[in-house]
N, CA, C, O and CB atoms as a CASP TS submission, in Angstrom:
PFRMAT TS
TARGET T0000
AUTHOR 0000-0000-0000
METHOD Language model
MODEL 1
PARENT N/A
ATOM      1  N   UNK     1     -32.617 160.005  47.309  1.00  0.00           N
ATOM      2  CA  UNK     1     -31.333 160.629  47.105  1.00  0.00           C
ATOM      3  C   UNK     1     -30.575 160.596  48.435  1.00  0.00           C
ATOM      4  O   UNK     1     -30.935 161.144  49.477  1.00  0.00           O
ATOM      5  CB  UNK     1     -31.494 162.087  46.572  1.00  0.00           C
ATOM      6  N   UNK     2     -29.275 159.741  48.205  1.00  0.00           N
ATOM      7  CA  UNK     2     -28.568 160.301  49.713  1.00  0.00           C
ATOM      8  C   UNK     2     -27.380 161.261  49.561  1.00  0.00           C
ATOM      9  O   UNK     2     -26.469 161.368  48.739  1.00  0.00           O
ATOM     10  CB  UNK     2     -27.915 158.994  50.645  1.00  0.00           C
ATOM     11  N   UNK     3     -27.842 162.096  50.974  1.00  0.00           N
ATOM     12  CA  UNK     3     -27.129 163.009  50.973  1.00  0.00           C
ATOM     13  C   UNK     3     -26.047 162.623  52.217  1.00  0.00           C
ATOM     14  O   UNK     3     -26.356 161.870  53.140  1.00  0.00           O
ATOM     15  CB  UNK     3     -27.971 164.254  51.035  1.00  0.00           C
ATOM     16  N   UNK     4     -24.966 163.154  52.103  1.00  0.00           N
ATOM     17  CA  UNK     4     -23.431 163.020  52.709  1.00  0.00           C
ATOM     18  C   UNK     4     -23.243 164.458  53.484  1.00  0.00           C
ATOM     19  O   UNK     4     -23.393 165.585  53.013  1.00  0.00           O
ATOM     20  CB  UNK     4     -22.092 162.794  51.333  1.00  0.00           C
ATOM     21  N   UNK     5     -22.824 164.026  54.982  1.00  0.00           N
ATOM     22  CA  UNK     5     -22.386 164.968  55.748  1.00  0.00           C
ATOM     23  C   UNK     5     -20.956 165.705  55.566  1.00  0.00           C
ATOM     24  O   UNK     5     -20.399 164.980  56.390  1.00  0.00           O
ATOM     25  CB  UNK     5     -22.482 164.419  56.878  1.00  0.00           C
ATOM     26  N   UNK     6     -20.333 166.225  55.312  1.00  0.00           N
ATOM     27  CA  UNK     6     -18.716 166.676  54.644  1.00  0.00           C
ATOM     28  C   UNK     6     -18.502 168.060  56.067  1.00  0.00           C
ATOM     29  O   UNK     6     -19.163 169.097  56.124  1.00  0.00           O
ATOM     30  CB  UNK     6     -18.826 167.608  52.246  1.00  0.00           C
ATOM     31  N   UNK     7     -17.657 167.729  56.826  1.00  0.00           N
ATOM     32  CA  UNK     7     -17.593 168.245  57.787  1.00  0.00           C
ATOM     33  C   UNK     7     -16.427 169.899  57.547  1.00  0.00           C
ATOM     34  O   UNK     7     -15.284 169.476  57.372  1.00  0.00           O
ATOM     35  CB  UNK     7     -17.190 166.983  58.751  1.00  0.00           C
ATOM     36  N   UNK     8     -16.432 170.807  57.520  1.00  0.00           N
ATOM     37  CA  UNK     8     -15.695 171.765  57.379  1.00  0.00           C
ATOM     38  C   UNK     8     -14.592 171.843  58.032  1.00  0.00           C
ATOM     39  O   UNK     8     -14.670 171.637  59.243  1.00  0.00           O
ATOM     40  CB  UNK     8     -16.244 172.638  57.529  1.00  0.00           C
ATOM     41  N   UNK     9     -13.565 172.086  57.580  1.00  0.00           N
ATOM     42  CA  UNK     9     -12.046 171.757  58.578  1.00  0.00           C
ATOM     43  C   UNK     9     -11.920 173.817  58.561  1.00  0.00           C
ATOM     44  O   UNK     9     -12.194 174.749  57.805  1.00  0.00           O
ATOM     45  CB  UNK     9     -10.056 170.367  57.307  1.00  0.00           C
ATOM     46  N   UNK    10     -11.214 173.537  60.198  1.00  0.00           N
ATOM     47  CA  UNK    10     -11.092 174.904  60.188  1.00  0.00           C
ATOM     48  C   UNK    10      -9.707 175.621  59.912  1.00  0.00           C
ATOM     49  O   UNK    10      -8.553 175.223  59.750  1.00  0.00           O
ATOM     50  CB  UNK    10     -11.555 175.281  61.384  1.00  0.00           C
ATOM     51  N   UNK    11     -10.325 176.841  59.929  1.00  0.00           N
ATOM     52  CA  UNK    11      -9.205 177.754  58.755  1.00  0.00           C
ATOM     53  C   UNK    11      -8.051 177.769  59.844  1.00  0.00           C
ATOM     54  O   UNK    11      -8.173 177.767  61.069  1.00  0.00           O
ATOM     55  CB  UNK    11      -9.782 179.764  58.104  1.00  0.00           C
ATOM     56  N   UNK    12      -6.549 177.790  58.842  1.00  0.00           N
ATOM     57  CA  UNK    12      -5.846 177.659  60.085  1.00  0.00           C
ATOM     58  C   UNK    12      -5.517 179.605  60.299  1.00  0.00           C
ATOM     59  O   UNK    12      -5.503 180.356  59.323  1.00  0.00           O
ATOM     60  CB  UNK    12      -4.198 176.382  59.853  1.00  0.00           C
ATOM     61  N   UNK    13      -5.331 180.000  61.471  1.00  0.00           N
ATOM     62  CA  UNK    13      -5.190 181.405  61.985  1.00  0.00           C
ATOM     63  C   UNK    13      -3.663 181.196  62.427  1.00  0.00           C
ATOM     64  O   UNK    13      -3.085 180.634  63.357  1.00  0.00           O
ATOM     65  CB  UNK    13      -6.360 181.896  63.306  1.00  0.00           C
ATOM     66  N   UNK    14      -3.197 182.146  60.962  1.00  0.00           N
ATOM     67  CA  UNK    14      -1.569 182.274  61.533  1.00  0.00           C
ATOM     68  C   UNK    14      -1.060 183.325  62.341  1.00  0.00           C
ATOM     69  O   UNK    14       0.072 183.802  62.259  1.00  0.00           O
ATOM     70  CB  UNK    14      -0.631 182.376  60.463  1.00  0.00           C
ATOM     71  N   UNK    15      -2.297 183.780  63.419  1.00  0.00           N
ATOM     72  CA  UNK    15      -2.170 185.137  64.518  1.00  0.00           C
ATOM     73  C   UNK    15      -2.234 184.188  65.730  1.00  0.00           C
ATOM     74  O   UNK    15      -1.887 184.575  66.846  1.00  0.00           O
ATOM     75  CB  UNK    15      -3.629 186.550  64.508  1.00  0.00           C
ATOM     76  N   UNK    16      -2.736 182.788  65.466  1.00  0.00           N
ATOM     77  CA  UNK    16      -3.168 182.337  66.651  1.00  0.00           C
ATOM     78  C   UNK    16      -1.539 181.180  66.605  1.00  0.00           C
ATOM     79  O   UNK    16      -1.879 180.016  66.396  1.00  0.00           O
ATOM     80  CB  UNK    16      -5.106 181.592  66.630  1.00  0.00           C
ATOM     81  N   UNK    17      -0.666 181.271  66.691  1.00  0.00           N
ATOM     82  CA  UNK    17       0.539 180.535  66.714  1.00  0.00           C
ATOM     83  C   UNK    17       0.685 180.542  68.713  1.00  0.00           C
ATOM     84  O   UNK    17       0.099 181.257  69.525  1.00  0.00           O
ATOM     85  CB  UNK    17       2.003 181.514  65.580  1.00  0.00           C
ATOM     86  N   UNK    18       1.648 179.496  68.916  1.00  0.00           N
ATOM     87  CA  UNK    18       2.204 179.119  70.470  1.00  0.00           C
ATOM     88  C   UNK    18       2.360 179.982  71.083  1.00  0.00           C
ATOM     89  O   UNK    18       1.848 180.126  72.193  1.00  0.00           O
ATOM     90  CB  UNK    18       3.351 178.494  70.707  1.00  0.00           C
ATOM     91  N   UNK    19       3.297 180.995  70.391  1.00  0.00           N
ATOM     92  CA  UNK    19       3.374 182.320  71.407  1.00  0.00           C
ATOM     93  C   UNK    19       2.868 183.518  71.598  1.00  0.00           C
ATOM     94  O   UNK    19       3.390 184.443  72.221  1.00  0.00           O
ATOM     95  CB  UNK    19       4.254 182.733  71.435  1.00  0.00           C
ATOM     96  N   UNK    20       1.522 183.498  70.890  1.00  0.00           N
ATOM     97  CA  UNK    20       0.693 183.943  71.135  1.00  0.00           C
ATOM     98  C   UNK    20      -0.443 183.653  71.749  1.00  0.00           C
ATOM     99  O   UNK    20      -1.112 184.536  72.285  1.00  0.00           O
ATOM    100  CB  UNK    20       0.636 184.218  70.508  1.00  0.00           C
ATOM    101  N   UNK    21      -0.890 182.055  71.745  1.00  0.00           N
ATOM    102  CA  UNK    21      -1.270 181.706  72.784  1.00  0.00           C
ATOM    103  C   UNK    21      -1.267 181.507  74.287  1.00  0.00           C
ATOM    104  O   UNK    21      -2.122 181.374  75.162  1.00  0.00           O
ATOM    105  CB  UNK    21      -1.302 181.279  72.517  1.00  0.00           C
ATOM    106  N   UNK    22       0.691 181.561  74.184  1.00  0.00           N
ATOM    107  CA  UNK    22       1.424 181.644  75.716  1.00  0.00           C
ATOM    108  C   UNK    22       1.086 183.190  75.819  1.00  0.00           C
ATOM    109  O   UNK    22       0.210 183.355  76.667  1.00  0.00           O
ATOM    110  CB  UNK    22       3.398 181.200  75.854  1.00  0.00           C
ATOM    111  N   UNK    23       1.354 183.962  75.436  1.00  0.00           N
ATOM    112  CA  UNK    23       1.018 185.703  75.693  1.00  0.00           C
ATOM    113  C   UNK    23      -0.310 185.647  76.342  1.00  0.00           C
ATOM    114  O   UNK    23      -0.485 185.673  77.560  1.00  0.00           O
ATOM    115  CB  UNK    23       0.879 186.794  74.129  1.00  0.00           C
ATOM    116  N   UNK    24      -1.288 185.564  75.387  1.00  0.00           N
ATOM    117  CA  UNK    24      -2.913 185.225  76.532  1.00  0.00           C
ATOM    118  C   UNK    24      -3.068 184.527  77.875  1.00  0.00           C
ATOM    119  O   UNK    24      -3.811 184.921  78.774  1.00  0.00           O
ATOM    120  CB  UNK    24      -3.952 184.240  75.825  1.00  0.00           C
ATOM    121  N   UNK    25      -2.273 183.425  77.919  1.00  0.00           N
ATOM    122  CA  UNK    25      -2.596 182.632  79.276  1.00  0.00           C
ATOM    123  C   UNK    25      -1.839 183.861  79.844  1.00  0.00           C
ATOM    124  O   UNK    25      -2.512 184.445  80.694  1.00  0.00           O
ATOM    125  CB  UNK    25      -1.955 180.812  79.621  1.00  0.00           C
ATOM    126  N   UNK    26      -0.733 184.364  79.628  1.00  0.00           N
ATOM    127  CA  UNK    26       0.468 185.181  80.878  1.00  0.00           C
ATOM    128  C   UNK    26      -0.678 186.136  81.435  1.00  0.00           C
ATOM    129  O   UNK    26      -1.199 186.365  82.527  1.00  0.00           O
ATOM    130  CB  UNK    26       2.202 186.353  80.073  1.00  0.00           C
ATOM    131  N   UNK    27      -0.833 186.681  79.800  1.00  0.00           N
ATOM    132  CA  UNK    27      -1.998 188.132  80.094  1.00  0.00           C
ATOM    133  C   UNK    27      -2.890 187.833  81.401  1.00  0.00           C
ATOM    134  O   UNK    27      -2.776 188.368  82.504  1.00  0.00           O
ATOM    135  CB  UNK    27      -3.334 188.384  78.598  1.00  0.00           C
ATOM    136  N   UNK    28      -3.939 186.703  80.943  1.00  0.00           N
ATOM    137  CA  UNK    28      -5.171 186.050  81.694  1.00  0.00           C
ATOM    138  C   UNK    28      -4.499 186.092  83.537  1.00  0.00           C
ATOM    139  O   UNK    28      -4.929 186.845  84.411  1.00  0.00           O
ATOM    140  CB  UNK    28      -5.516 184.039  80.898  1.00  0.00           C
ATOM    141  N   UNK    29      -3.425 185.103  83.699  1.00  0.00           N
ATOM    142  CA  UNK    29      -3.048 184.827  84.828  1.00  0.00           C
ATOM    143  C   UNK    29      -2.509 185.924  85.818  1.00  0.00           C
ATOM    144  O   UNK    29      -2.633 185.938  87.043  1.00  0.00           O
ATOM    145  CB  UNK    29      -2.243 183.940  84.606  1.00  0.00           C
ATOM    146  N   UNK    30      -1.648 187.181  84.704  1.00  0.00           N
ATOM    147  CA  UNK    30      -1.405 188.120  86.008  1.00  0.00           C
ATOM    148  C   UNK    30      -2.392 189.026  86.432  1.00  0.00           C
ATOM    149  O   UNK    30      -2.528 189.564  87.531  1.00  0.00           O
ATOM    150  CB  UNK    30      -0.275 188.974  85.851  1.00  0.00           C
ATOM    151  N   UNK    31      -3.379 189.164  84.920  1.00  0.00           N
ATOM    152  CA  UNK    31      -4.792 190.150  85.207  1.00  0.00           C
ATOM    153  C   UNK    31      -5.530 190.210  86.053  1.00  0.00           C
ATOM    154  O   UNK    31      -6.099 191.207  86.498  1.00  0.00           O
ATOM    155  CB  UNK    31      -5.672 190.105  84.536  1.00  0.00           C
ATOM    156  N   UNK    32      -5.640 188.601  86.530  1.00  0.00           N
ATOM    157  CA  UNK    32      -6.629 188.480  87.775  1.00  0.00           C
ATOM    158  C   UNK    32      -5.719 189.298  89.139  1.00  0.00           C
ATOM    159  O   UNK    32      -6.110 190.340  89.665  1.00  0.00           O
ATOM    160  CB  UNK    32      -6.993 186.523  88.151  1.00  0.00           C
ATOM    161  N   UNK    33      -4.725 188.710  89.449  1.00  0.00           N
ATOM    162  CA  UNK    33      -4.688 189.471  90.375  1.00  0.00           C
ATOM    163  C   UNK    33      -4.867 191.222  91.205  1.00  0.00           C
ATOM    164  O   UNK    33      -5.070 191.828  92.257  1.00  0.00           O
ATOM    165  CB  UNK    33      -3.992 189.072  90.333  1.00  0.00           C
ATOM    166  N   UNK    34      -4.527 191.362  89.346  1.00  0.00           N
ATOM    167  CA  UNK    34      -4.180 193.334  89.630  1.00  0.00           C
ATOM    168  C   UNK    34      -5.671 193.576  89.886  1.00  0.00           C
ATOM    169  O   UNK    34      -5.877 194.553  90.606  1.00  0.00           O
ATOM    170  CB  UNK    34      -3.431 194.621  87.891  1.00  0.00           C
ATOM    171  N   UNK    35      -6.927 192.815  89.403  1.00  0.00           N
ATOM    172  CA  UNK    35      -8.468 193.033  89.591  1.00  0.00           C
ATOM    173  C   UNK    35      -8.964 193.022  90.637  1.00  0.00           C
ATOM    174  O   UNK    35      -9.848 193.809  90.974  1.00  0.00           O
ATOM    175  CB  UNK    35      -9.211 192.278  89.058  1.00  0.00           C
ATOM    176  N   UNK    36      -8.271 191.712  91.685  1.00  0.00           N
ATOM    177  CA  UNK    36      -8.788 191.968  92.786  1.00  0.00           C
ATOM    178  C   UNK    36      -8.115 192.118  93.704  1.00  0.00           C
ATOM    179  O   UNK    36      -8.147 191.600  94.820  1.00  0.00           O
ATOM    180  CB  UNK    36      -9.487 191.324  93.062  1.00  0.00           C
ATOM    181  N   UNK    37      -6.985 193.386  92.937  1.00  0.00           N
ATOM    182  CA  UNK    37      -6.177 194.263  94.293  1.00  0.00           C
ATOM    183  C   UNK    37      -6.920 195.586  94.029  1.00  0.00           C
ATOM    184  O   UNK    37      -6.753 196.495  94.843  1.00  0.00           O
ATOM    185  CB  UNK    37      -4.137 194.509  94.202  1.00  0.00           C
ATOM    186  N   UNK    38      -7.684 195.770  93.024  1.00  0.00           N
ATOM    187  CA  UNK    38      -8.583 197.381  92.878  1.00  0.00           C
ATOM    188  C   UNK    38      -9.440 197.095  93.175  1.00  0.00           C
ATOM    189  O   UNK    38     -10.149 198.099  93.252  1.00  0.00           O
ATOM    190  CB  UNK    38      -8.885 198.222  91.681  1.00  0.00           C
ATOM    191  N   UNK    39     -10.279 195.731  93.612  1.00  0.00           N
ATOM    192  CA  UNK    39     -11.500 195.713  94.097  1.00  0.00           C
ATOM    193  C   UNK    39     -12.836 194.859  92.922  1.00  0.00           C
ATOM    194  O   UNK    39     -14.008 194.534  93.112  1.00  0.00           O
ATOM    195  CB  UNK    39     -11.726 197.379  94.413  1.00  0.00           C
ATOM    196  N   UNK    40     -11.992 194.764  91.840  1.00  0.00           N
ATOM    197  CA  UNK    40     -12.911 194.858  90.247  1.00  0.00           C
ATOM    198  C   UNK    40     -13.708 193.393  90.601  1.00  0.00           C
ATOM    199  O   UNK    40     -14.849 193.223  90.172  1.00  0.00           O
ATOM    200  CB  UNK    40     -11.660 194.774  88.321  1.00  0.00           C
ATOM    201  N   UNK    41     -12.920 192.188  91.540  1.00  0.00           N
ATOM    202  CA  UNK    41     -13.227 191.001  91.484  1.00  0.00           C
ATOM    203  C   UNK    41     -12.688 190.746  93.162  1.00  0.00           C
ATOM    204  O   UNK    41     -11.924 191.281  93.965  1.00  0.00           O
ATOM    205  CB  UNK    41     -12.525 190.184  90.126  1.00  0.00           C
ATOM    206  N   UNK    42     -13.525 189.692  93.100  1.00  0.00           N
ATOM    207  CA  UNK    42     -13.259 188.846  94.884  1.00  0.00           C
ATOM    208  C   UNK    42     -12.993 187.979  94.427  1.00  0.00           C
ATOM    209  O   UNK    42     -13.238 187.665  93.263  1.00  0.00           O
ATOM    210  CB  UNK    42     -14.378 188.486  96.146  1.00  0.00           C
ATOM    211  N   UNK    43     -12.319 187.258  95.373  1.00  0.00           N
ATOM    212  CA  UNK    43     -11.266 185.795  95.503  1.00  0.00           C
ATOM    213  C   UNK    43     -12.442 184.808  95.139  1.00  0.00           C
ATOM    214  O   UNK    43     -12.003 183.821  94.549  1.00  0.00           O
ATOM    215  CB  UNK    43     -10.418 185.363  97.383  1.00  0.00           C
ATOM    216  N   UNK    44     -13.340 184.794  95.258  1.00  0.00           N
ATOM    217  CA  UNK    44     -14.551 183.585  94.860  1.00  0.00           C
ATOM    218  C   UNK    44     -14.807 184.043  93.584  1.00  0.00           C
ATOM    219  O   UNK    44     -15.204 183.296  92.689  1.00  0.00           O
ATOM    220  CB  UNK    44     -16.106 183.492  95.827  1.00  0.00           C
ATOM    221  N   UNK    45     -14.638 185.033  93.467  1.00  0.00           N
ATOM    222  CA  UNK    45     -15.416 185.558  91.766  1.00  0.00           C
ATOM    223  C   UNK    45     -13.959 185.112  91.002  1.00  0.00           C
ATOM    224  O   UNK    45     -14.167 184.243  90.155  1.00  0.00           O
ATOM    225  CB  UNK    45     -15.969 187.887  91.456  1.00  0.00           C
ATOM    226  N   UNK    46     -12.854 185.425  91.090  1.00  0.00           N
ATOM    227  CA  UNK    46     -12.165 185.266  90.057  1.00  0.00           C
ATOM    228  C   UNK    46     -11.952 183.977  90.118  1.00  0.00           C
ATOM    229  O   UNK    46     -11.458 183.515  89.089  1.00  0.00           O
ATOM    230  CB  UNK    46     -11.108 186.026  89.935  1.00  0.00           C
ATOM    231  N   UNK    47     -12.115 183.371  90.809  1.00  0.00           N
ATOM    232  CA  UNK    47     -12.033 181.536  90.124  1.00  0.00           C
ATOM    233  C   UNK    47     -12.807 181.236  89.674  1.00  0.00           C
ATOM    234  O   UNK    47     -12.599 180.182  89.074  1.00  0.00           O
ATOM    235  CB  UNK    47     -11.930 180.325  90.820  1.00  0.00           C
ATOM    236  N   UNK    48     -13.950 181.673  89.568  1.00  0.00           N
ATOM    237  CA  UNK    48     -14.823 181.413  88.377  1.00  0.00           C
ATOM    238  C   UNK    48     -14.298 181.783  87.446  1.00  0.00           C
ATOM    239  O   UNK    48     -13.953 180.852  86.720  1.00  0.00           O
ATOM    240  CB  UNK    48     -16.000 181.902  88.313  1.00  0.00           C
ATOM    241  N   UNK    49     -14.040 182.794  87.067  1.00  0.00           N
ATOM    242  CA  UNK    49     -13.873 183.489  85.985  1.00  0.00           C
ATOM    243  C   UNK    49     -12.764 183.190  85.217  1.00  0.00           C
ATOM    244  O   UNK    49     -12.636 183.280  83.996  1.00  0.00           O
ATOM    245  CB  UNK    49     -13.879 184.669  86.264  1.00  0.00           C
ATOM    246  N   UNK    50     -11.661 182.680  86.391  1.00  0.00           N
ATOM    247  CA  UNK    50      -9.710 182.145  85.987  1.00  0.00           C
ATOM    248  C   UNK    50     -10.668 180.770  85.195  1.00  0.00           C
ATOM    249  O   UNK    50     -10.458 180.623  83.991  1.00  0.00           O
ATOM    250  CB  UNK    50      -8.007 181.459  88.049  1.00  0.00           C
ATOM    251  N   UNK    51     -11.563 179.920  85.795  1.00  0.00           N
ATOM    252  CA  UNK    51     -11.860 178.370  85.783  1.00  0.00           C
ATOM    253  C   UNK    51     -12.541 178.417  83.774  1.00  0.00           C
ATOM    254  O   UNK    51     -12.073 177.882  82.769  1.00  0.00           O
ATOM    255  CB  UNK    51     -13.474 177.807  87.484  1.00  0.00           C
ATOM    256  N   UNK    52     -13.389 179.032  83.912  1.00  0.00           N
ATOM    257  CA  UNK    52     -14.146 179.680  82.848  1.00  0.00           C
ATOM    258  C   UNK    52     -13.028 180.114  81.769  1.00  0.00           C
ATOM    259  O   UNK    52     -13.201 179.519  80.705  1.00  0.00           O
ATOM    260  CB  UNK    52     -15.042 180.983  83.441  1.00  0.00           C
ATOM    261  N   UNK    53     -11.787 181.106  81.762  1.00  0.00           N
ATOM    262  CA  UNK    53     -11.205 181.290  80.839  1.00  0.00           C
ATOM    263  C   UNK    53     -10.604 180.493  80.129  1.00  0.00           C
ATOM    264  O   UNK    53     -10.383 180.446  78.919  1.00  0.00           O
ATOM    265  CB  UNK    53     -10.693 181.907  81.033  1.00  0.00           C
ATOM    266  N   UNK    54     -10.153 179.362  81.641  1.00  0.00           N
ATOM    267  CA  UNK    54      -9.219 178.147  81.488  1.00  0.00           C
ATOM    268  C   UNK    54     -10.047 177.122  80.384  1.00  0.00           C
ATOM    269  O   UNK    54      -9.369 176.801  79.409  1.00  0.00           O
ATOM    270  CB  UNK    54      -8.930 177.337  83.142  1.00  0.00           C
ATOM    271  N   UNK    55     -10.944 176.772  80.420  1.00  0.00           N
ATOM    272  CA  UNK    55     -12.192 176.117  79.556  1.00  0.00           C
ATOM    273  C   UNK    55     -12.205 176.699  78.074  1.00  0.00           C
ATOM    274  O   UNK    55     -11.920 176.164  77.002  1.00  0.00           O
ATOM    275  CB  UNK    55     -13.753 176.501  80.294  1.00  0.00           C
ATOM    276  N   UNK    56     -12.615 177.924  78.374  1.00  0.00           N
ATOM    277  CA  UNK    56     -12.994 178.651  76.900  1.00  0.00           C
ATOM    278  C   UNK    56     -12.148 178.206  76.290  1.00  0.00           C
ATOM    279  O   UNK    56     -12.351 177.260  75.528  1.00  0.00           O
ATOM    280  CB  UNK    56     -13.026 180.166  76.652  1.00  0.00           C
ATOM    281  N   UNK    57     -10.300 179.065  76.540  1.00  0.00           N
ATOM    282  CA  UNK    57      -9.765 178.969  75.579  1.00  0.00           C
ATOM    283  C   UNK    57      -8.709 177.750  75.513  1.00  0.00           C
ATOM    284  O   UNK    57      -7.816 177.651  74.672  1.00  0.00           O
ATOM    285  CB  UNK    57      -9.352 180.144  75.391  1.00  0.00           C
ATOM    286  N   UNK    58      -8.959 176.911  76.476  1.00  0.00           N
ATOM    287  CA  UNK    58      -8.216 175.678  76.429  1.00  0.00           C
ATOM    288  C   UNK    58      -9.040 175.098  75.109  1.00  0.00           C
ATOM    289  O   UNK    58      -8.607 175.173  73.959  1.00  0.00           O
ATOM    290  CB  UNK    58      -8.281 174.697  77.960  1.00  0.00           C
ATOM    291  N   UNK    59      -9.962 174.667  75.385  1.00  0.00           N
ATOM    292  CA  UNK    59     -10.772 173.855  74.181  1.00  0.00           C
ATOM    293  C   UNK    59     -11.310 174.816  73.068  1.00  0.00           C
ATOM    294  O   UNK    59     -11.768 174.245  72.078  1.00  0.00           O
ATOM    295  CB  UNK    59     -12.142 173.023  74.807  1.00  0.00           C
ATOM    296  N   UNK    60     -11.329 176.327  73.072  1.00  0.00           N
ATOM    297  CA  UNK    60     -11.579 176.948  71.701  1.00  0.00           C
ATOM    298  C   UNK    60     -10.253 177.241  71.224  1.00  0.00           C
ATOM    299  O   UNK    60     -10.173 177.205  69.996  1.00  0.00           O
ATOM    300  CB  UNK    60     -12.499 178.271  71.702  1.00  0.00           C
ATOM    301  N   UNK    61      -9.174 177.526  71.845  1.00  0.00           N
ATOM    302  CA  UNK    61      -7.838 177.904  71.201  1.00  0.00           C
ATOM    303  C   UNK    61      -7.312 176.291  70.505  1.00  0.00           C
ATOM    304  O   UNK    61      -6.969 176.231  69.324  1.00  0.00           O
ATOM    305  CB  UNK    61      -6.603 178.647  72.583  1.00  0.00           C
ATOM    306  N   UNK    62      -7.311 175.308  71.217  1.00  0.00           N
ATOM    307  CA  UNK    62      -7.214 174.072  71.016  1.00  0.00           C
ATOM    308  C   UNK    62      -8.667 173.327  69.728  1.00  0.00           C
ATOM    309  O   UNK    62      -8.408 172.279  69.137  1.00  0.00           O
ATOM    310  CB  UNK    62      -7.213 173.529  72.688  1.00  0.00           C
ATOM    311  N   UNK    63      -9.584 173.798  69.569  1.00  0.00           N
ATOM    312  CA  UNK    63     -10.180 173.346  68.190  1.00  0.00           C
ATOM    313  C   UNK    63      -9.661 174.346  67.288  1.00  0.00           C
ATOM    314  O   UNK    63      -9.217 173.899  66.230  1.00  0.00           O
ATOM    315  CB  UNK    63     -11.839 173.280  68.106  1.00  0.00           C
ATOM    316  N   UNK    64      -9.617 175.514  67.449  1.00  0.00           N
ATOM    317  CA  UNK    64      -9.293 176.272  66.424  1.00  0.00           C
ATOM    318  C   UNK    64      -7.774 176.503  65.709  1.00  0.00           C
ATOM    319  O   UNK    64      -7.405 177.136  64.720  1.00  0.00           O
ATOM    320  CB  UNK    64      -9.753 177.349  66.855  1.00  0.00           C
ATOM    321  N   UNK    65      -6.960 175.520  66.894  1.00  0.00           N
ATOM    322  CA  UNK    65      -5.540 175.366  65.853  1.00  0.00           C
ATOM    323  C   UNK    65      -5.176 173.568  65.866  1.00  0.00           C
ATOM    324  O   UNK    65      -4.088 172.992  65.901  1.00  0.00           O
ATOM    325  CB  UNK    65      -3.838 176.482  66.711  1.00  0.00           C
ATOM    326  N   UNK    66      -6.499 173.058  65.823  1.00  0.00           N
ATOM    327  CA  UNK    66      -5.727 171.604  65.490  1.00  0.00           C
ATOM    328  C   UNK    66      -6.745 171.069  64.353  1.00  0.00           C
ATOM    329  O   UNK    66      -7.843 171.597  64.180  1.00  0.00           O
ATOM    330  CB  UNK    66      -5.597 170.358  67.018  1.00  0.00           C
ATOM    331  N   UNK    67      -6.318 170.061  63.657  1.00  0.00           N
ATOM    332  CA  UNK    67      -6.790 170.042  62.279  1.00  0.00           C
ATOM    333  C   UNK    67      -7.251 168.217  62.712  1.00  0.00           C
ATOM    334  O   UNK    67      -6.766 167.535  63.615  1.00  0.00           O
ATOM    335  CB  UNK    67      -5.339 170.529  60.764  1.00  0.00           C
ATOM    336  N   UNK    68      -8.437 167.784  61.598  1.00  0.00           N
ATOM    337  CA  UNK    68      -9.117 166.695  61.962  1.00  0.00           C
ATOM    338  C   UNK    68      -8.883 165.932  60.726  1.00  0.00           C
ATOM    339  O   UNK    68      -9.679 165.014  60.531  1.00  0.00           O
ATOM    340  CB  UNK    68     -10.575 166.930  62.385  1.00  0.00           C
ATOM    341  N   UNK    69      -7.658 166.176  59.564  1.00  0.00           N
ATOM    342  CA  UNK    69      -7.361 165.433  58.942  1.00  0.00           C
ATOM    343  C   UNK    69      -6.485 164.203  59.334  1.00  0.00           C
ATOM    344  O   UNK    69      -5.573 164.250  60.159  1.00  0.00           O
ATOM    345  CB  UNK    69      -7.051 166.061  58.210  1.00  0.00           C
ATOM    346  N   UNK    70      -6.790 163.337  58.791  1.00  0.00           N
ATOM    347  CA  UNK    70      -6.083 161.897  59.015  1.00  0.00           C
ATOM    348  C   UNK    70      -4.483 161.876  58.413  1.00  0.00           C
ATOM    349  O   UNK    70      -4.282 162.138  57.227  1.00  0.00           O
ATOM    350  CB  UNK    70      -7.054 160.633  58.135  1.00  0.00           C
ATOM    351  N   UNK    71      -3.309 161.523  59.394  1.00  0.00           N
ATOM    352  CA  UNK    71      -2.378 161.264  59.085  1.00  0.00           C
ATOM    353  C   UNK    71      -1.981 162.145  58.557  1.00  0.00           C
ATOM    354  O   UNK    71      -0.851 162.115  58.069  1.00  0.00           O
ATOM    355  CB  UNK    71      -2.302 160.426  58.658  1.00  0.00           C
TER
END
């Protein structure tokens, strides 16, 4: 018997639209700083952490609103 792989297309999230994605990066980018003006993070720690967010949600915000149908 052969069996067929049928790949799941993902759901589209109409919370996750452009300007709400631009709202998160703003959020992300001014947060770091106010963190490590209270001490919460050091200048070596938050680039990890800026580098790391930049990753996550570049490529999870980016699979989760683009679609893998053809044409």
């Amino acid at each position: 018997m052969t069996s067929y792989y049928i790949p799941r297309q993902p759901k589209e999230n109409p919370d996750m639209n452009e300007p709400t994605r631009a709202w998160i990066y703003r959020i992300l980018v001014a947060a770091v700083p106010v963190l490590i003006a209270y001490g919460v993070l050091d200048e070596a720690t938050a680039a990890v952490w800026v580098g790391l967010a930049a990753a996550v949600l570049g490529i999870g915000l980016a699979v989760g609103n683009t679609s893998t149908k053809a044409g």
